[in-house]
Legacy VTK file of the C-alpha trace (Angstrom):
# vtk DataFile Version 3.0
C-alpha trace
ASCII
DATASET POLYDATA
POINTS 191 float
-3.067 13.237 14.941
0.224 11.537 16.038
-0.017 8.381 17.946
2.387 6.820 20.669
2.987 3.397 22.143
2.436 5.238 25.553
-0.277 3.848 27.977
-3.034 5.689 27.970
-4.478 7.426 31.306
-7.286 5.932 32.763
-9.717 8.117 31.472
-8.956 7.346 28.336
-8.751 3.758 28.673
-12.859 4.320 30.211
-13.662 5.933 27.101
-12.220 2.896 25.138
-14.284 0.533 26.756
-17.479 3.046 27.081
-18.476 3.560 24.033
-16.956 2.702 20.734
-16.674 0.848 17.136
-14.097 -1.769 15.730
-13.330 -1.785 12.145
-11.043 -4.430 10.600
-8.310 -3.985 7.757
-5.646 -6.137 6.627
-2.573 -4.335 5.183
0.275 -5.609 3.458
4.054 -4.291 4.712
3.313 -1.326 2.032
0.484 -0.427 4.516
-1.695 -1.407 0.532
-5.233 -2.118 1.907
-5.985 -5.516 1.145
-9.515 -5.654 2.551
-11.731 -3.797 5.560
-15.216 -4.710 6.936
-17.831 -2.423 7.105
-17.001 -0.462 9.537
-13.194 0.309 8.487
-14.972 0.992 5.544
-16.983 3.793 7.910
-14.130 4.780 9.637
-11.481 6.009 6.737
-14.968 7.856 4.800
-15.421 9.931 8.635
-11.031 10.237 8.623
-9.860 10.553 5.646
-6.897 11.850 6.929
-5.743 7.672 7.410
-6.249 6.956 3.379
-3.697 8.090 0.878
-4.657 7.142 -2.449
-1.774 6.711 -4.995
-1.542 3.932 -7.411
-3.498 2.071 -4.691
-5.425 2.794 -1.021
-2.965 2.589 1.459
-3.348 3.505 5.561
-1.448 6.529 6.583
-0.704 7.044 9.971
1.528 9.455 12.068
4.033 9.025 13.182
4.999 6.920 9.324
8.428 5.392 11.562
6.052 4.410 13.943
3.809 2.964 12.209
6.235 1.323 9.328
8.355 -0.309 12.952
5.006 -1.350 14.215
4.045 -3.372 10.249
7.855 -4.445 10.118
7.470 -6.574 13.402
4.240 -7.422 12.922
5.164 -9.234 9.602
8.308 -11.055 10.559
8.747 -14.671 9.789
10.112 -15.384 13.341
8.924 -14.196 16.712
6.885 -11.405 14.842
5.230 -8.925 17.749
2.106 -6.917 18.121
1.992 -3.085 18.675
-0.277 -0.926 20.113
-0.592 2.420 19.395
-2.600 5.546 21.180
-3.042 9.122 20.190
-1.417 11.625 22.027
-4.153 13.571 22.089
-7.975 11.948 22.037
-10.204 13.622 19.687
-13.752 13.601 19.770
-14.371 10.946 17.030
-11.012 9.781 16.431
-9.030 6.619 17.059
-9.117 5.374 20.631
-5.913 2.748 20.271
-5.040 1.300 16.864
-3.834 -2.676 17.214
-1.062 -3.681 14.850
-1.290 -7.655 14.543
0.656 -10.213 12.917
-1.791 -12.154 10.538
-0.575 -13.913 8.212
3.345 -13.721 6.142
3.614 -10.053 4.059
0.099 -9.712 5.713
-0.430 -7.810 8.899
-4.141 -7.004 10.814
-4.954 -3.395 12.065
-7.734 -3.449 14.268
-9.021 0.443 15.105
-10.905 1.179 18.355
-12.449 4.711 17.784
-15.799 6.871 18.857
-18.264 6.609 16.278
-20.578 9.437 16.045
-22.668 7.920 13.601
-25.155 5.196 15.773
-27.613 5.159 12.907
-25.359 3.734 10.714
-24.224 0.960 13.799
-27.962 0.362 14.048
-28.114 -0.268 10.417
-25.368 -2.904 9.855
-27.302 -4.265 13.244
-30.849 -4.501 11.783
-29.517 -6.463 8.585
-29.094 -9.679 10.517
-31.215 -12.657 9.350
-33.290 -14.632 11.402
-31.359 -17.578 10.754
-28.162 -15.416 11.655
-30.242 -13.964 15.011
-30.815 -17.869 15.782
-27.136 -18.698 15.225
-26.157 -15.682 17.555
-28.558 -16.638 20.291
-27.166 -20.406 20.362
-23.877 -18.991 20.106
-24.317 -17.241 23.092
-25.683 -19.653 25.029
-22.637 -21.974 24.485
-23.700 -23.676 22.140
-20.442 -25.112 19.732
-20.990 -24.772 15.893
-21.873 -28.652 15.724
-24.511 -28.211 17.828
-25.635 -25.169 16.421
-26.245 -27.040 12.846
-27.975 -29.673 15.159
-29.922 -27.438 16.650
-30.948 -26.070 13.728
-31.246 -28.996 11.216
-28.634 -26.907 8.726
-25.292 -28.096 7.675
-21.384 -27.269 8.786
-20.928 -24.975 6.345
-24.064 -23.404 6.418
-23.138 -22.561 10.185
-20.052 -21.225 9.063
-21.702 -19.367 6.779
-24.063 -17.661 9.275
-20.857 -16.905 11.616
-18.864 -14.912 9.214
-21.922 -13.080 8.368
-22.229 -12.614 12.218
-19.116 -11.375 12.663
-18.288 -9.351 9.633
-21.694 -7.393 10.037
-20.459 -6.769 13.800
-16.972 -5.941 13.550
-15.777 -8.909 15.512
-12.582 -11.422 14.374
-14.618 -13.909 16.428
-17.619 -15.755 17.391
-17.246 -14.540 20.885
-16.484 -11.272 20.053
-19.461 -11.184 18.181
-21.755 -12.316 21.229
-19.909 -9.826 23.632
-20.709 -6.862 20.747
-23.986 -8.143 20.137
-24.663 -7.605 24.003
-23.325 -4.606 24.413
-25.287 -3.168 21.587
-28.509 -4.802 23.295
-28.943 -7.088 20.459
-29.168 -9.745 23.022
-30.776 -10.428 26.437
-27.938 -11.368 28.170
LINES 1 192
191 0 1 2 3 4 5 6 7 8 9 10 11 12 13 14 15 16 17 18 19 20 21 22 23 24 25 26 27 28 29 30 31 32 33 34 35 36 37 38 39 40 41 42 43 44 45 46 47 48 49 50 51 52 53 54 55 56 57 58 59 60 61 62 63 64 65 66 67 68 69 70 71 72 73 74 75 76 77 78 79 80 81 82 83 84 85 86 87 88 89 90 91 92 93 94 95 96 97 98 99 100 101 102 103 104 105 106 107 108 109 110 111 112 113 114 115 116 117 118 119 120 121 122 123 124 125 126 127 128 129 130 131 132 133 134 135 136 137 138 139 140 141 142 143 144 145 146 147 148 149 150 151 152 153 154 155 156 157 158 159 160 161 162 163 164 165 166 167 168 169 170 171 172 173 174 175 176 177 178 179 180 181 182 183 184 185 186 187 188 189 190
């Protein structure tokens, strides 16, 4: 599947917002997989086609210019950009829009929108939370800030923390909001 920096058609853009899953990797400007949540995890099993494995895992995606432009400005010390790519064509299961982020220096964030035909295993990563990490996500949502969360629930700082980045790598979110908003969607909560 080739991918272009075209907007999508509205349809498309529908289907993005309809019904899909996020999965999180960091790549270095080698496009080396430095680490992926769950769900990237998910996603490169389903597409192999994205993995080349050499001495190391690395993401491969068409078109390689494209894609090595998109990690080059992503990764620049000054002014570094974001890209955002979008297949040509949309495949049933495939990638919706791929975001190329800058991160951190030599480190860049690709966050993949795509259809994921596999809800049990959604449901699955869903049905692990905790009760203590259900509590932090229903405080969360209802505005609550993390040092009121902790008050809330007699636990420490850290311990919050804790219970967020369990929160949001079990839901493919890069935040606490993100997490509520998937959380919702995936009725999860009664918002």
């Amino acid at each position: 599947m080739t991918l272009t920096t075209t907007l999508p058609d509205s349809d498309q853009i529908a289907l993005l917002r309809e019904k899909n899953a996020m999965a999180c990797l960091d790549v270095d400007l080698g496009a080396r997989i430095l680490s992926c949540d769950t769900m990237a995890r998910r996603f490169l099993e389903l597409h192999p086609c994205y993995c080349r494995r050499d001495e190391a895992e690395r993401l491969d995606i068409d078109p390689a210019a494209a894609f090595d432009s998109a990690l080059c400005s992503a990764s620049r010390q000054v002014a570094p950009a974001s890209t955002v790519l979008f297949p040509e064509t949309p495949s049933a299961n495939g990638p919706v829009q791929i975001n190329i982020l800058p991160f951190k220096p030599e480190r860049v964030r690709i966050v993949v929108f795509w259809y994921n035909p596999d809800a049990a295993f959604a449901s699955e990563q869903i049905t692990s939370l905790t009760a203590r990490e259900r509590a932090v996500l229903e405080l969360a949502a209802a505005g609550l800030r993390r040092d009121r969360i902790g008050h809330h629930l007699n636990i420490s700082m850290p311990t919050v923390d804790l219970h967020c980045r369990n929160l949001r790598r079990k839901l493919s979110a890069l935040t606490m909001s993100e997490a509520v908003a998937v959380a919702a969607r995936r009725n999860i909560l009664s918002i």
